[in-house]
BAPA-424020 format. One line per 5 residues: number of its first residue (from 1); their letters; for each residue x, y, z of C-alpha. Coordinates in steps of 0.5 Angstrom, whole numbers. Each point is the difference from the previous one (the first is absolute). Layout:
<recs>
NUM) a) X Y Z ~ ...
</recs>
This chain:
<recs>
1) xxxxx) 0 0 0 ~ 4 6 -2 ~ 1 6 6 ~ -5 5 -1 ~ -5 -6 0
6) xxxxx) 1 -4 6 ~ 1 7 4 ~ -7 3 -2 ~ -2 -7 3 ~ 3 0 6
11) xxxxx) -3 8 0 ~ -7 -2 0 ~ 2 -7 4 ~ 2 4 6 ~ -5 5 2
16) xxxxx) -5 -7 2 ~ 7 -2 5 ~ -1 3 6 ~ 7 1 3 ~ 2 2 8
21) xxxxx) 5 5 1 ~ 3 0 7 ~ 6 6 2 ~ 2 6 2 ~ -5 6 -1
26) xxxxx) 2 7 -3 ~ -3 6 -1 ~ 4 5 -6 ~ -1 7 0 ~ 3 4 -5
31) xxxxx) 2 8 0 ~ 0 2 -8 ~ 3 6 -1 ~ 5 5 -3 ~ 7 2 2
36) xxxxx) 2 7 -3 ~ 4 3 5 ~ 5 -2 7 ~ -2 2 6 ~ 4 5 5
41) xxxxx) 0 -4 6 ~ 5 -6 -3 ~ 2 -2 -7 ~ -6 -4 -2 ~ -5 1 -5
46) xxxxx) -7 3 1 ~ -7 -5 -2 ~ -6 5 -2 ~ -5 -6 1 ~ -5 -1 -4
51) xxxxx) -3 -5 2 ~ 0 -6 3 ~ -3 -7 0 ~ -1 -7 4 ~ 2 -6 -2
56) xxxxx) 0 -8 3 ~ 6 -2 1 ~ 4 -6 2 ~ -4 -7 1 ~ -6 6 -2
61) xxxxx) 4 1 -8 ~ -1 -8 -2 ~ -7 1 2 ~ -1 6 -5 ~ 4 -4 -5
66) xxxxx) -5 -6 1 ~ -5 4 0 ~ 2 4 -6 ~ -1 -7 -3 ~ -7 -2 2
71) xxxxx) 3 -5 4 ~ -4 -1 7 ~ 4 2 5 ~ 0 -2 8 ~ 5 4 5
76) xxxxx) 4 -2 7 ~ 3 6 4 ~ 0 6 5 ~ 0 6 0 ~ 0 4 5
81) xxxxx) -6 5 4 ~ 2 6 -5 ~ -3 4 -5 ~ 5 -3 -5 ~ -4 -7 2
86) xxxxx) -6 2 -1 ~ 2 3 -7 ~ 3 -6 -2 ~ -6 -4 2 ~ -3 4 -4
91) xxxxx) 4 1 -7 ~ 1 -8 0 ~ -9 -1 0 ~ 0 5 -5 ~ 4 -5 -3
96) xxxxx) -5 -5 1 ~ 5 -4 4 ~ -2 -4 7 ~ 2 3 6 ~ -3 -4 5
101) xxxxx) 6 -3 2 ~ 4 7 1 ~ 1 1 8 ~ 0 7 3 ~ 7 -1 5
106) xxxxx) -1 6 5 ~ 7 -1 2 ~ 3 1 -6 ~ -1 7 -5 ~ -1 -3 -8
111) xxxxx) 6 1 -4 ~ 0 7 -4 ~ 4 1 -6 ~ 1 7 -2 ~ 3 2 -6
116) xxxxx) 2 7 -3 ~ 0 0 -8 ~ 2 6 -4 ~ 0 -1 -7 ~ 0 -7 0
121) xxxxx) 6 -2 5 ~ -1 -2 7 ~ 3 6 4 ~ -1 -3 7 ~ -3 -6 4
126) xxxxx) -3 0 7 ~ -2 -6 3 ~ -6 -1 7 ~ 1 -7 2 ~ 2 -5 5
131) xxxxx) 4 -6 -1 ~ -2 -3 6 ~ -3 -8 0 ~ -7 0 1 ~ -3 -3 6
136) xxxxx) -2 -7 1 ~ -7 3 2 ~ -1 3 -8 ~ 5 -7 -3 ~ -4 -5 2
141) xxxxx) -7 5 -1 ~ 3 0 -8 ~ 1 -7 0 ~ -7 -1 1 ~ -1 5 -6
146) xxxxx) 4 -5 -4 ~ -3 -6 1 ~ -8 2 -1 ~ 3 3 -7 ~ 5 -5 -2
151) xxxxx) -6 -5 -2 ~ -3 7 -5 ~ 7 1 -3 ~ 5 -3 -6 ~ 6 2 2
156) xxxxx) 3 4 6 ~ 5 6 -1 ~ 5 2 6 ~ 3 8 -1 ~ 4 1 5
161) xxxxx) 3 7 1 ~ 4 -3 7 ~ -5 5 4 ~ -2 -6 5 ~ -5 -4 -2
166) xxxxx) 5 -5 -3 ~ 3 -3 6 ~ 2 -7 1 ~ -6 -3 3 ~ -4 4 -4
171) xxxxx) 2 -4 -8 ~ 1 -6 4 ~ -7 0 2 ~ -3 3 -7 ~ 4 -5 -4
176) xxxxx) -3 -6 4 ~ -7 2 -1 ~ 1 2 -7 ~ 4 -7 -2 ~ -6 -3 4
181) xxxxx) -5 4 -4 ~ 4 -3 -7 ~ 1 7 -1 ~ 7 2 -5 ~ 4 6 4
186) xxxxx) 4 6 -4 ~ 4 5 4 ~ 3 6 0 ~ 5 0 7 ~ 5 4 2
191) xxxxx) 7 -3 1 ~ 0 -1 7 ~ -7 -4 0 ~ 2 -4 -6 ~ 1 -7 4
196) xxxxx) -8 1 3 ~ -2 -1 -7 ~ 3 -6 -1 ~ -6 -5 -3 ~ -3 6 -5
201) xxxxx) -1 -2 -7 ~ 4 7 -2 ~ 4 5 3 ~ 3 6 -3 ~ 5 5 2
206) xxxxx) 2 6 -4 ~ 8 -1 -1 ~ 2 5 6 ~ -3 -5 5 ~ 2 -6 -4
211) xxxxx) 6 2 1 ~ -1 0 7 ~ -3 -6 1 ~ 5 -4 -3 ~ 6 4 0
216) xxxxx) 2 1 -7 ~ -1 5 -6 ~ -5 0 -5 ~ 6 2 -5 ~ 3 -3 -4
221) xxxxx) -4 -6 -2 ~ 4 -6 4 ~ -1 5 6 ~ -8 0 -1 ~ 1 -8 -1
226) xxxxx) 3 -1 7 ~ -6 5 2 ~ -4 -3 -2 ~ 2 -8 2 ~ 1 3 7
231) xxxxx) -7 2 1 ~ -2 -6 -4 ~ 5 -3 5 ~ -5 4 6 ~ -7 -1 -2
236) xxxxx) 0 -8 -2 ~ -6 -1 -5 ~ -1 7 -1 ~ 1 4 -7 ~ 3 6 0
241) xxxxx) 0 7 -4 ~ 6 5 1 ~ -3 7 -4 ~ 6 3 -1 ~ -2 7 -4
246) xxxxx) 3 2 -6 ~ 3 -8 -1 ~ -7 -2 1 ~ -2 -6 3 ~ 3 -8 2
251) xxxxx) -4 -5 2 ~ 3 -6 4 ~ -5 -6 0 ~ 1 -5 6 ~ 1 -5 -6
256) xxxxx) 7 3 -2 ~ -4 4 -6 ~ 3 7 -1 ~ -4 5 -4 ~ 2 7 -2
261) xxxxx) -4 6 -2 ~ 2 7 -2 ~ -2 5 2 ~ -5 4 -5 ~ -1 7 3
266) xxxxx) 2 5 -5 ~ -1 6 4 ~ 0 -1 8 ~ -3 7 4 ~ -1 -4 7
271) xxxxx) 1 -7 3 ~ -5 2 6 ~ -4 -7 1 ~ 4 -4 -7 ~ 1 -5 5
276) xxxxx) -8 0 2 ~ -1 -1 -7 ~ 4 -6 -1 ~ -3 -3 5 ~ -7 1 -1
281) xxxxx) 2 -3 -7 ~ 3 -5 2 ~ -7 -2 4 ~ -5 0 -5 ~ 4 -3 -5
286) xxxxx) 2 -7 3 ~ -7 1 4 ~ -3 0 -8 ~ 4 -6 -2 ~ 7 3 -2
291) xxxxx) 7 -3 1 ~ 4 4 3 ~ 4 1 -6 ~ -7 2 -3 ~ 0 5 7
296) xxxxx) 7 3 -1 ~ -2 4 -7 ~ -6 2 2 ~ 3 3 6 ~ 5 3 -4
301) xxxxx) -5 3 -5 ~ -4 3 6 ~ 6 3 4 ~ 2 3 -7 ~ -7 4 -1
306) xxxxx) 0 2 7 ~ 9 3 2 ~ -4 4 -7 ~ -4 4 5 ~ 1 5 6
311) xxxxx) -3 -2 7 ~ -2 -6 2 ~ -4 -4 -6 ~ -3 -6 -3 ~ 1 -4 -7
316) xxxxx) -7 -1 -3 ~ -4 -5 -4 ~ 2 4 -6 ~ 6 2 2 ~ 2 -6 1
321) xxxxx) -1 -3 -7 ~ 2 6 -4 ~ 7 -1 3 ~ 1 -8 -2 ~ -3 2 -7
326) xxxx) 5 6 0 ~ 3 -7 -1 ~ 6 3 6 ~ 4 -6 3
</recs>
């Protein structure tokens, strides 16, 4: 079946699979605006704001990305008793996700990025957070989430941003209900929690964190092999999918296999959430009936049209398709 084809079918396939995406929720408010002069009190520029806007970031991103797809999405997380909580609850029904599952945690504020944009160019970021582990008292009411949800899904995303959610006894506990549901897992960890995601089907790291994680860089090519036998090394039974920005992508399959994918951006105005995006295509794409090679490229395709936009973005349908039959890759 030529590309074009079987992607239109596994398109139209996803939006009947429900998928449960469980992570570290994140609000994105970017300030837009115009630099013209420097200030007086220190040798920094001056925004004139424009405008601002909120978008949902983190764990929050994959959601809007599914839901960009019409794939019907269930969400697992904390936020905290703030107004940025209560925006993103918001934000994320209007998408049309489930948010039945996101707690409010009083003991924690909801991670807030604030980014400052001037034509076209971060200027600035600010950060509102707390890394803290969450309590066993929330853990073990998210897991009860989890496993009425599981039942309704066909696939299981973890997004970890290391903000607490992802400790040890935590994606232990959430491998074990999804291994007994038959439930394939994808995640996207952080190095310091790679081990606990030991047992997902597929794991992807950018390469400044595969090369954490295994202790050698992603280039030249013999180094990216050693990377990724390492990691194999470190997730028995899993796939892993190190993204490496403008060298593209490699996908180290646990039966030894090693695909690479070029990188398929021709212009690239802002990585915010290119990540997210991969993952969330991963999702859908195997979730549908794709291989994981099958997944890669299309991941390719949807991170290309996105790093094309400024601010946190999704790839749609049509996007999507005009890229493969640009004939790129």
């Amino acid at each position: 079946m030529p590309k074009k084809a079987w992607l239109q079918t596994y398109l139209q396939r996803c939006k009947e699979l429900p998928l449960l995406v469980v992570g570290d929720l994140m609000l994105d408010h970017w300030v837009w605006g115009n630099v013209s002069r420097i200030s007086p009190e220190a040798p920094i520029p001056v925004v004139d704001v424009q405008r601002y806007t909120y978008t949902p970031g983190g764990a929050a991103n994959v959601v809007t990305n599914l839901r960009e797809l019409g794939v019907p999405v269930k969400l697992v997380g904390v936020v905290g008793r703030d107004d940025s909580g209560r925006r993103l609850r918001a934000l994320l029904r209007r998408e049309g996700a489930d948010v039945s599952g996101v707690l409010t945690d009083t003991a924690r504020p909801t991670t807030l990025k604030t980014r400052i944009v001037a034509h076209s160019q971060q200027m600035v970021r600010a950060d509102f957070e707390s890394r803290e582990p969450i309590s066993e008292n929330v853990e073990r009411e998210l897991l009860e989430k989890i496993a009425l949800l599981l039942p309704q899904v066909q696939l299981v995303v973890f997004s970890d941003y290391d903000k607490g959610l992802f400790q040890s006894r935590f994606v232990t506990a959430l491998l074990e209900l999804a291994n007994e549901a038959g439930i394939r897992v994808i995640g996207g960890p952080k190095p310091a929690n790679l081990k606990r995601f030991a047992g997902a089907h597929l794991v992807t790291l950018n390469a400044k964190e595969a090369t954490q994680a295994s202790g050698h860089p992603t280039l030249p090519q013999s180094s990216l092999l050693m990377a990724g036998q390492e990691l194999l090394h470190q997730l028995p039974g899993s796939h892993v999918l190190v993204t490496r920005g403008e060298h593209g992508m490699a996908l180290f399959e646990h039966g030894g296999t090693v695909h690479h994918q070029p990188a398929l951006a021709t212009q690239v105005f802002d990585v915010s959430g290119a990540g997210d995006t991969v993952l969330s295509t991963l999702a859908w794409t195997l979730a549908a009936g794709a291989t994981p090679a099958q997944a890669i490229e299309v991941a390719s395709h949807a991170a290309a049209v996105v790093v094309r936009k400024v601010g946190t973005a999704t790839a749609s349908p049509s996007e999507i398709l005009g890229s493969v039959g640009e004939g790129r890759g």
